[in-house]
N, C-alpha and C positions, 0 to 999 in steps of 0.2 A: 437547147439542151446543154447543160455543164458537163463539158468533156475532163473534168475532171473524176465522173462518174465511172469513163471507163480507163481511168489512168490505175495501174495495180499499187497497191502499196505493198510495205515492205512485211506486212503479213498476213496477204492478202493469199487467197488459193493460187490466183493467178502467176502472183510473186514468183510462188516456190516452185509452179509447175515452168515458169521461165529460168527460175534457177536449174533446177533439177537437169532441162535442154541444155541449159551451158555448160554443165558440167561433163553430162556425155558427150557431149560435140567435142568438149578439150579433152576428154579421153579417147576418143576416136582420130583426132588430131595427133595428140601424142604418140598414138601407139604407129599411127601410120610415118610419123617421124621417126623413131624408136628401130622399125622392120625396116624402112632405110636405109637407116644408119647401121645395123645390122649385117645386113647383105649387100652393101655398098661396095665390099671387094668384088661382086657379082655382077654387077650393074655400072657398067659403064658409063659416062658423060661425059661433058663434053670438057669437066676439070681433072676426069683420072683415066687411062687409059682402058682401050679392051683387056680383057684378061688374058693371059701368056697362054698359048697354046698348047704348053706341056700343061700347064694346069687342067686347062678342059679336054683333055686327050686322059689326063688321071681319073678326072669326074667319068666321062666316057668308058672308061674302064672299067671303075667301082660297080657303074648302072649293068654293066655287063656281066658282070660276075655275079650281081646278085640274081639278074634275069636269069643265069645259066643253072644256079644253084637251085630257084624255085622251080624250072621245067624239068630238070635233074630227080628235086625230090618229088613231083606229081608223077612222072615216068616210074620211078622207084615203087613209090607205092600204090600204084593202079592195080588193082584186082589186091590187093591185100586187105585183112579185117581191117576197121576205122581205127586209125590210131587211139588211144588209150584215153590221151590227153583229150582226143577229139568228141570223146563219148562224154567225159565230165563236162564238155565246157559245150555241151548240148546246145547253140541256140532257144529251140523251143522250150528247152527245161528253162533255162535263165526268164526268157522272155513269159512263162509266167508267175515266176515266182519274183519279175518286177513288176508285172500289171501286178499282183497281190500286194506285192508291195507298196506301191503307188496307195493302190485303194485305202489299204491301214493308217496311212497319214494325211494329214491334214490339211496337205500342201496345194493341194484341187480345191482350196476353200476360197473365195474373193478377197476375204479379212486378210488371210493368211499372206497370200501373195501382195499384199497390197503391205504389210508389214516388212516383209524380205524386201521388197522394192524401197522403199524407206532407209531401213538398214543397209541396203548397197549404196543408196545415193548419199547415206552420211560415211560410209567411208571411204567410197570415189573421192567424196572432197576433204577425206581426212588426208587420203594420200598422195593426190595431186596436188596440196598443198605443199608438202612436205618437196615434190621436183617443181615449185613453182621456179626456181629462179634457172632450172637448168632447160629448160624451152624446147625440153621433150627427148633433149641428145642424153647419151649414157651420165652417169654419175661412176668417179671411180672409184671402187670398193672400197677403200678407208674412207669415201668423203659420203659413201652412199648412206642415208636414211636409216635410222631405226623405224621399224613399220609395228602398228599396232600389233598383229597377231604374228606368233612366232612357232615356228614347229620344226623340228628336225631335220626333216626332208626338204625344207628349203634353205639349210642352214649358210650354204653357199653364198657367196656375196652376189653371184651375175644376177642370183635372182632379185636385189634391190639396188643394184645397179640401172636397170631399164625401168621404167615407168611402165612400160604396157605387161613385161613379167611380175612387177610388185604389184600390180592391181589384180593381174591374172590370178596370181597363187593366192593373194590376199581375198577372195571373192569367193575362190576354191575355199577356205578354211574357214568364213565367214556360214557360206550357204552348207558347209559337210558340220559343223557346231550346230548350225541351227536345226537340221536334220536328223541328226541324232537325240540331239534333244525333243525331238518332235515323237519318237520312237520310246524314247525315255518316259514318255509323259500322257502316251496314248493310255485312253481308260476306258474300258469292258471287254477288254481279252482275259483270256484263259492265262494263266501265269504264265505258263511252258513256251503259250502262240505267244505272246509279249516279249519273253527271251529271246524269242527267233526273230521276230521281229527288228528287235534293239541288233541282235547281233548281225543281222542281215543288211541292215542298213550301215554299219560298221561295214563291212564289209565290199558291200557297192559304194560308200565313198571313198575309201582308201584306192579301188581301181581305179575310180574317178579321178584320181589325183593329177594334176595340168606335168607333175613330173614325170609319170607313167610316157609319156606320148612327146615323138623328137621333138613337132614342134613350136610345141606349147614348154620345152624343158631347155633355158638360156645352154645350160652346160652341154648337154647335148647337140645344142645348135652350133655354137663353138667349136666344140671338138669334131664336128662334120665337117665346118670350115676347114679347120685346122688341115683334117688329113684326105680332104677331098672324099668323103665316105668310103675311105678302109673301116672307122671303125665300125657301119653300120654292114660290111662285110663281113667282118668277124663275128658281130652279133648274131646275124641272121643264119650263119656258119653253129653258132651255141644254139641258135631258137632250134634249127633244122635236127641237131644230134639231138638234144632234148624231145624235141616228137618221136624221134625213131627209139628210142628207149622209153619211153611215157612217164618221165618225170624230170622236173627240173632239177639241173644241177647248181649244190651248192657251191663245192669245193674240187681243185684237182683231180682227179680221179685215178691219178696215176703216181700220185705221191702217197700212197699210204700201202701197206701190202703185210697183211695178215701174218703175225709171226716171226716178222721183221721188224718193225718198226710200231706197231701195233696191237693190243692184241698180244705181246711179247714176252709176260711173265713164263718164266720155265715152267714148267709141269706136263704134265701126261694125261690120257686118257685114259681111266680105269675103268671105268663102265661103260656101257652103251648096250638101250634098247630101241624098239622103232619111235620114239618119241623125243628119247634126248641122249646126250653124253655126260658122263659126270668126270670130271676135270678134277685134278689134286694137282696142287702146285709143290714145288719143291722149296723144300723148308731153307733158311739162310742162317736161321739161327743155333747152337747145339741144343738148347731147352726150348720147347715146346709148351703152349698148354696143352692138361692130357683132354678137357673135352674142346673134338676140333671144331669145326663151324662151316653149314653149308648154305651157299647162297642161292636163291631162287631170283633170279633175272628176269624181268616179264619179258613173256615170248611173242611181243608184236615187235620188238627190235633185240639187237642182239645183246648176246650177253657180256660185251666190252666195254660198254660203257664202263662199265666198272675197272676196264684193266685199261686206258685208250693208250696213255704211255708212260715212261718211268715217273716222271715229273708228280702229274696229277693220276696214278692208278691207284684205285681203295685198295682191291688186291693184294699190290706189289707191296704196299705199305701194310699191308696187315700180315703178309708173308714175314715181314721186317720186323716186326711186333711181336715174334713167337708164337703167332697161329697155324694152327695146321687147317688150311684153306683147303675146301670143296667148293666148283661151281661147277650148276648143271647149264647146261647149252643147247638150248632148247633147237630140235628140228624144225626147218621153213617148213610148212607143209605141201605137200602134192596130193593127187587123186587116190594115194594108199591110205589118206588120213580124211577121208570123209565122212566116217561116223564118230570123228573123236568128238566130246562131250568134255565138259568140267570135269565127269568123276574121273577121265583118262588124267589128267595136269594133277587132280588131287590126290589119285592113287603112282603118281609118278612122285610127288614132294614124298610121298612115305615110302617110296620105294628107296628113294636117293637116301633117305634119312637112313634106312634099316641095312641097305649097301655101306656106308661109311663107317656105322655101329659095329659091321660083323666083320669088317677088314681091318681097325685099325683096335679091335675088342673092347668097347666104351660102352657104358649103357647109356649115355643120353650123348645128342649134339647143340651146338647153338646155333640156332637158322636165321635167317636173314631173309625177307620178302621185299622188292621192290616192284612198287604199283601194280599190277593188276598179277602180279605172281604176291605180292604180302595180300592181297585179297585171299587169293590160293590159299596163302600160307595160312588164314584165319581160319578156313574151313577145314582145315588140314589139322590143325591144334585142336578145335573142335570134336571132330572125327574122332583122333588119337581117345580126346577126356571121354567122349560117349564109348569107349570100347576100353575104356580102364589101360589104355596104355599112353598115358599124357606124360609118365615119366622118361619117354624117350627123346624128348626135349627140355634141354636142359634155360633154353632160354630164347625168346623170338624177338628180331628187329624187324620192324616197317619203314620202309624209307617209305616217305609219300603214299603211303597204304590207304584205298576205301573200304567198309565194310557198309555203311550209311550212307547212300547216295541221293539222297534229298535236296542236297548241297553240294552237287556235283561240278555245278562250274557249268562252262561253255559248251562242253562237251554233249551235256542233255541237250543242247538244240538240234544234231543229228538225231535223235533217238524219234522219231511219230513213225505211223502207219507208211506216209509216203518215203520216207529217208527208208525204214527197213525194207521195202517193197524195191527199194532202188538197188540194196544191199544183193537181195536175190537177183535181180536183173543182171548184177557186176559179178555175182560169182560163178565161177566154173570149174566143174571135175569136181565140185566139193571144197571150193576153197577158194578164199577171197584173196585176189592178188595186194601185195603188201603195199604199190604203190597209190592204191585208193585211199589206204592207211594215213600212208605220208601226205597226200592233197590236205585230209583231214585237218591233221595237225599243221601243216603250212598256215592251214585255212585260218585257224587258230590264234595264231599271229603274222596276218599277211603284212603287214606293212614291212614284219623285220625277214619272213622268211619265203615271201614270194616278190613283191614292188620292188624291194632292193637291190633283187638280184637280178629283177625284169631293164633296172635302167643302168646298173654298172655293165652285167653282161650281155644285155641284147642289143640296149641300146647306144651303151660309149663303148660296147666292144672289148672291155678290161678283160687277162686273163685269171683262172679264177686262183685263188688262195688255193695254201696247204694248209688245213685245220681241220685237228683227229676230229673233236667233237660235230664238225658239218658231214664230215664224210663218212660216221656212225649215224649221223641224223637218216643219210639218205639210202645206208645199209639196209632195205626194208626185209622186212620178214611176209610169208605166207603165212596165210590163218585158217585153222580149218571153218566153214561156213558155215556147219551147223551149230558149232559150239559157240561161234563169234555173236550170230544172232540172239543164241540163248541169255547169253552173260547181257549184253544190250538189254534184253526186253528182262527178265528174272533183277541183275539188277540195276541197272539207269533208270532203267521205266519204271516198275514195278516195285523197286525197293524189297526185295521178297529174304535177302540174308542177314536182316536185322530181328525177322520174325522167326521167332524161335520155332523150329522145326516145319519151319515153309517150304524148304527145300531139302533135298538129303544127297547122299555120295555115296554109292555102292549099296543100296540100302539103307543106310546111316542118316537118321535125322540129324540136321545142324542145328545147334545152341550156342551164341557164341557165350551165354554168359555163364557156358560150361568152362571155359577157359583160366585158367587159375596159372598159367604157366604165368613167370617175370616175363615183361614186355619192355620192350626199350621205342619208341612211338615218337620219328622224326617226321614234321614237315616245313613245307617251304612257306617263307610269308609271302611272297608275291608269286605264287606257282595259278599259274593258271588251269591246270590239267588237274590236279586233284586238289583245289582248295581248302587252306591252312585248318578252317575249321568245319571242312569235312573230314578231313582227315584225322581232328582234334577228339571225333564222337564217337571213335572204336573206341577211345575211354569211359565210354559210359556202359561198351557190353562186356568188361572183362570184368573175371571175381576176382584176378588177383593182382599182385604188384607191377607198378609201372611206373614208367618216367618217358616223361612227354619234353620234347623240342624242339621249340621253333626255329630254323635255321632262317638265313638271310637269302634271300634271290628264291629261286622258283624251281622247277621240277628238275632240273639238270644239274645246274651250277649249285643250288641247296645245297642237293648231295655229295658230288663230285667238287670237294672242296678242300683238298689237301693241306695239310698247319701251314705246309711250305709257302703254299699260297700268297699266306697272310693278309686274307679277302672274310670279307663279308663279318657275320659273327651269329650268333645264338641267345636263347632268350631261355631261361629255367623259371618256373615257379613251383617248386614241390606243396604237394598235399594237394585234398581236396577241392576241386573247384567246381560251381554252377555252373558255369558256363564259358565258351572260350575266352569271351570281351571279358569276362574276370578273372581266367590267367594271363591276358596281354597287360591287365592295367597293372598287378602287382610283381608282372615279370622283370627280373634282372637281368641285365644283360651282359655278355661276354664278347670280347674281340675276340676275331681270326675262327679257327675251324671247329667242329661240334666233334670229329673223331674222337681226341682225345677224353672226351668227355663219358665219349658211348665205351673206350678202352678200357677206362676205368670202371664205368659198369660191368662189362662185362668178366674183368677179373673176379671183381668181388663174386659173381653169380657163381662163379668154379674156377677158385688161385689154385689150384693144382698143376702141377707140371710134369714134364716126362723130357727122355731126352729123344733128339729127332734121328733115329734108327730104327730101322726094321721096314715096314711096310708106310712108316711118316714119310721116309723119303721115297717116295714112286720110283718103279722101275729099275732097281737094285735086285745082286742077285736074289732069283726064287719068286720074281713079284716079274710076271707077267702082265705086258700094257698094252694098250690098241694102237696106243700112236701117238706124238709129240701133238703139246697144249700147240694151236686152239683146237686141234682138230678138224675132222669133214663137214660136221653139220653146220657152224658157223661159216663156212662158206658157201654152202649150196646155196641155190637161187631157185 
């Protein structure tokens, strides 16, 4: 027999399936070189000495403290309800909604797997190539590798400094790519199951990330060395307060304080019912416009976004500008607000309206709706034109407003039978606690507003920032639960307030293509929560004039973008268009902020002026007020 017959050649099965062994075996080598050389201050021999015994009298400590901290908080919370945190992050909820998961992809297939194996073994030897000459010890970060795949979250140099973390994260990003694109590409689901799908699987990789976990995360492991585990003290110190409150924190929480530093535009409270407060700010200028302007802030967060501080406050700046400003302030809800409904928020917009009308003697205002309050405010316009009093608005803005939610975004992947049935489960007394809200929106974008903050603060222990805008993020509001469902299912689900008189408000059939009032119709082009061209399709239900812009950034920063700034920019194309992608192709564009743009609309709609006396400036003699802006209901919990 010619033993040449069983000699492999070089492309031969045999060949590549002895390649493929050398290749793992020199990654299993490496890495076990790599962990080392890593923890070699740890690991004494017979060329470095034992470790100093204050050192491990420190280690000794750290493991104390944290032992003390976890029997601490299981003592604390023994016979109390399950933490908050502990209900969403249900084991058995998770665990089947990845067996579903699993099932929907294609990755249980033989081919499949057989292709991922491939793909890992070509870039095992893409990137042990690249530490061939360093024989598996660190590389120092100026001299370390550029690696195939790049991403954010690894931007750190430690992580391509070691060969066993460049393969680690590189395999991570190789196998979380192909996976999604797995989810991108499944065919015979139902649209809606496919978005959850896609998003779900987004979602389960980003946990998955080798950064999430000490240690599988270089920086992390380092900085454990460093401080002998203080920082995983501190961390577990944030994890522990974070359960006891049931939600993660972004920011400080003791650097920002309502009315002070926050929140701080002058003005008063003029009104209040059980629902909201309506706020007038104190004028700065001597002339005025004569019609004023009142803002509707959506009531799942608070109404300061809009004022956060002097710098970037619309408010402040629009107080600047010679308006005479109204905002209402909406109430968190509690168990007194369990039968409120939509028509309560849309007979509360007309009530705000018809209060500012009779105090300051104007027959129209110009209002202002952001997100799920410029929804409000469409049904509200509506309302008015079907009962012949549409002349009491003199002009309406949406910031990021839906009316059309067909094209809702991310957001429709909560909306099925099991998410609402979940919804009922989590509420109580009639109202949905505001921090299931916020998991939501985390959820939304976890990588920038849950993972980041899982590895600076739990895991290297960092203390947190002062930043207004995190620490409004995590201001959550209560929602009443009957009304939160309805809006869900009427419109996410159902799409039911684009059909002309599908729904109604106090008896009142809705149309919106009764609406004839000037519209001013901002959105964000990379807004995830109300996307650009759902937002772009309330132009297709008004009869009357408007002007549509695209701002720059997304559902916060869009809006909240002061000239001072001099950030981002805006896109106009006037006149009629088919279709969004035919106002983006012929739109022109503008640096810096979209205010001044919406300022001058709004003059032309009503140049009249008046001077700032009498009942303009709140709380003067003969003018009677409840209380210095921001008010009680902005803080309540």
């Amino acid at each position: 027999m010619d033993k040449r017959q069983n000699t492999p050649t070089d492309d031969s099965p045999v060949s590549d399936e002895a390649q493929g062994r050398a290749v793992v075996e020199d990654l299993f080598r490496q890495q076990g070189e790599a962990l080392r050389a890593l923890f070699a201050p740890l690991m004494p021999t017979a060329e470095t000495p034992a470790p100093d015994p204050t050192d491990l009298q420190h280690w000794a400590m750290s493991a104390a403290k944290l032992q003390k901290m976890w029997l601490d908080f299981g003592a604390e919370q023994a016979g109390k309800a399950e933490p908050m945190l502990a209900r969403l992050a249900d084991p058995a909820r998770w665990t089947t909604w990845t067996r579903d998961w699993l099932a929907a992809l294609p990755i249980v297939k033989p081919e499949t797997q057989l292709k991922l194996w491939d793909e890992s073994l070509t870039l095992w030897t893409q990137v042990l190539t690249l530490y061939g000459n360093s024989g598996g010890r660190p590389v120092p970060g100026d001299a370390a590798p550029e690696l195939p795949r790049k991403d954010r979250r690894f931007a750190d140099a430690r992580w391509r400094e070691q060969p066993v973390f460049a393969l680690l994260h590189q395999t991570y990003l190789l196998l979380a790519d192909r996976l999604n694109a797995m989810a991108a590409d499944v065919e015979g689901l139902p649209e809606e199951r496919k978005t959850q799908l896609v998003f779900l699987t987004k979602v389960i990789t980003d946990a998955l990330s080798p950064a999430n976990f000490p240690l599988t995360n270089p920086v992390v492991v380092e900085r454990t060395l460093e401080t002998h585990g203080e920082n995983l003290v501190r961390g577990v110190d944030h994890l522990l307060g974070d359960l006891r409150k049931g939600q993660l924190t972004h920011t400080d929480p003791d650097a920002f304080e309502l009315g002070r530093n926050i929140a701080a535009t002058p003005g008063k409270v003029v009104h209040e019912t059980p629902l909201y407060q309506l706020i007038q700010y104190t004028p700065t200028t001597e002339k005025v416009l004569e019609t004023p302007l009142v803002i509707f802030p959506p009531w799942i967060n608070r109404f300061y976004i809009l004022d956060l501080n002097p710098k970037n406050s619309f408010i402040r700046w629009a107080v600047e500008q010679g308006i005479s400003v109204f905002v209402v302030s909406w109430k968190s809800a509690d168990a007194t607000m369990a039968d409120v409904l939509w028509d309560d928020y849309v007979l509360a917009q007309i009530d705000a309206i018809d209060v500012v009308r009779a105090r300051l003697k104007v027959p129209a205002v110009h209002t202002i709706g952001y997100c799920v309050a410029g929804t409000t405010l469409a049904a509200t316009l509506a309302v008015l034109a079907r009962r012949n009093q549409a002349d009491k608005v003199a002009s309406a803005t949406f910031f990021t407003a839906q009316v059309d939610f067909e094209l809702a975004g991310d957001l429709k992947v909560f909306i099925d039978e099991g998410q609402l049935r979940l919804l009922d489960s989590l509420a109580a007394d009639g109202y949905l606690d505001g921090r299931y809200m916020a998991v939501t929106f985390n959820l939304l974008r976890g990588s920038d507003l849950i993972w980041n903050y899982v590895v600076n603060n739990y895991l290297l222990g960092e203390e947190y920032p002062a930043f207004d805008l995190l620490h409004w993020n995590g201001d959550t509001t209560n929602l009443p639960a009957k009304w939160h469902k309805s809006y869900l299912t009427d419109l996410y689900r159902d799409n039911r307030l684009v059909v002309p008189d599908a729904l109604s408000v106090d008896g009142t059939p809705i149309d919106l293509h009764r609406i004839a009032t000037p519209c001013y119709i901002q959105a964000g082009r990379q807004d995830h929560i109300a996307p650009a061209e759902s937002v772009w399709r309330l132009t297709r239900h008004l009869s009357g004039p408007f002007r549509f812009v695209l701002a720059g950034s997304g559902h916060i920063a869009g809006v909240v973008n002061p000239p001072s700034s001099g950030k981002y920019q805006y896109w106009l194309n006037p006149g009629e268009h088919a279709s969004f992608a035919e106002f983006v192709a012929g739109a022109s564009e503008t640096k810096g902020s979209w205010w001044p743009d919406w300022l001058d609309w709004l003059t032309t709609q009503s140049p009249a002026t008046t001077t700032a006396k009498g009942k303009r400036a709140p709380g003067g003699r003969g003018d009677p007020v409840i209380e210095d802006a921001p008010g009680r209901y902005v803080k309540s919990r």
